[in-house]
Every structure is written in C-alpha cells, then in structure tokens.
N, C-alpha and C positions, 0 to 999 in steps of 0.2 A: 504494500500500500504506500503511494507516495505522500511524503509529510506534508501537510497543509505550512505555507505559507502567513506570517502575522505579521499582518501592518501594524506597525504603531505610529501613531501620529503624533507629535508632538502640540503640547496646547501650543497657544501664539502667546508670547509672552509679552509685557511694556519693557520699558527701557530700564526703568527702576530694578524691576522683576530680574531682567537680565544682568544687569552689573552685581547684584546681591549672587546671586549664582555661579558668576565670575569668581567672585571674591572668597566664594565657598571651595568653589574647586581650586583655589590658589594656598588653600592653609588656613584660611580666616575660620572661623566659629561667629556665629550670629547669635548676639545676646539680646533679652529684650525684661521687660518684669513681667510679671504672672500676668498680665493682663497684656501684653505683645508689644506695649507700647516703647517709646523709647529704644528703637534698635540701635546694637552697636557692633560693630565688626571690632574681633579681638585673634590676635594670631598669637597661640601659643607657644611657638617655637622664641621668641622676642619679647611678646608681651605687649606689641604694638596695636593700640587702637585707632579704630576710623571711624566717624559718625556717616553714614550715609545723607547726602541731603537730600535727595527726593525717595527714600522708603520710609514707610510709618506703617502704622498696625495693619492697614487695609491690604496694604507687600506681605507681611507676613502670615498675612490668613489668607491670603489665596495661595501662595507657596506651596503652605500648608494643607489645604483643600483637594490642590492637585497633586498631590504625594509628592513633591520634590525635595519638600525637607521634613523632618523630624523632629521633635523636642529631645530633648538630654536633660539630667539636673546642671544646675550653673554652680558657681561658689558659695552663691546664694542664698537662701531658700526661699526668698521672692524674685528668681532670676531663672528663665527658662534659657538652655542654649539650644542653637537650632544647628544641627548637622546636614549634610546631605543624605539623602536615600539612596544608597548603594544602587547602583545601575546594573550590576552585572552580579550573578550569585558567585560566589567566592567557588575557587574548584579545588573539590573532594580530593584529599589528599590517598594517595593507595595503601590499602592497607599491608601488610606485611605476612605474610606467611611462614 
C-alpha cells in the first residue's frame, strides 16, 4: 500500500509573530507573567534580555493557540516561559542487544 502523503500548511503568521519565533529559534526563551503580558526575550547562555516592541499578550496567545510555543515554569512563580514546540520527534535511539 503506498503511504498517503500530509500536507501541512503553515498558518500565515504577522511580522510581530514572526520575529518572536526568530528569536526563539536563535536561543532566546520568551518570558511573560501569568497573565502573558509583559513579554521579554531572555537568552540563557548570556543572560541577555530584549523587550520586543510590537508583541504583547495578543502574540503570545495566538502562538500559543496554534501550537508553536509552549509554556515552561520561569524563575518565577508568577512568570511563564515560553519554548518552542519541537518540530520534529527526536529519533529513537537502538537498542542494544
């Protein structure tokens, strides 16, 4: 039986939407408080922060909405961080006999 083919479409993202996901895939962590407001791009290799200036709560709930990031706990505990969603399933290491 030949494999069925899956399209995945990509949503259409804003430009806000797209640099935060940039920023994601570069090392950054996106932090925000329990209520999403107030995002901050934090890189923890450095410890260097960047305040985005056009994403706010409304970026991080659709992000969110369309699976592209995740929550984490933050330092925190009124501080959500936001990861990416692994794209690709991690491959199964062999087992050994």
């Amino acid at each position: 039986m030949p494999k069925k083919k899956v399209n995945t479409v990509l949503p259409k993202l804003t430009d806000s939407e797209r640099g935060l996901l940039s920023q994601l895939e570069e090392g950054y962590h996106l932090e925000t408080d329990s209520l999403g407001n107030d995002p901050v791009l934090r890189r923890l290799k450095d410890n260097e922060v960047l305040r985005p200036a056009d994403a706010n709560a409304s970026t991080v709930k659709a992000l969110r909405q369309r699976g592209l990031i995740r929550p984490g706990k933050g330092h925190d505990p009124l501080t959500i961080t936001w990861r990416l969603r692994l794209a690709k399933a991690r491959p199964k290491k062999a087992k050994g006999r």
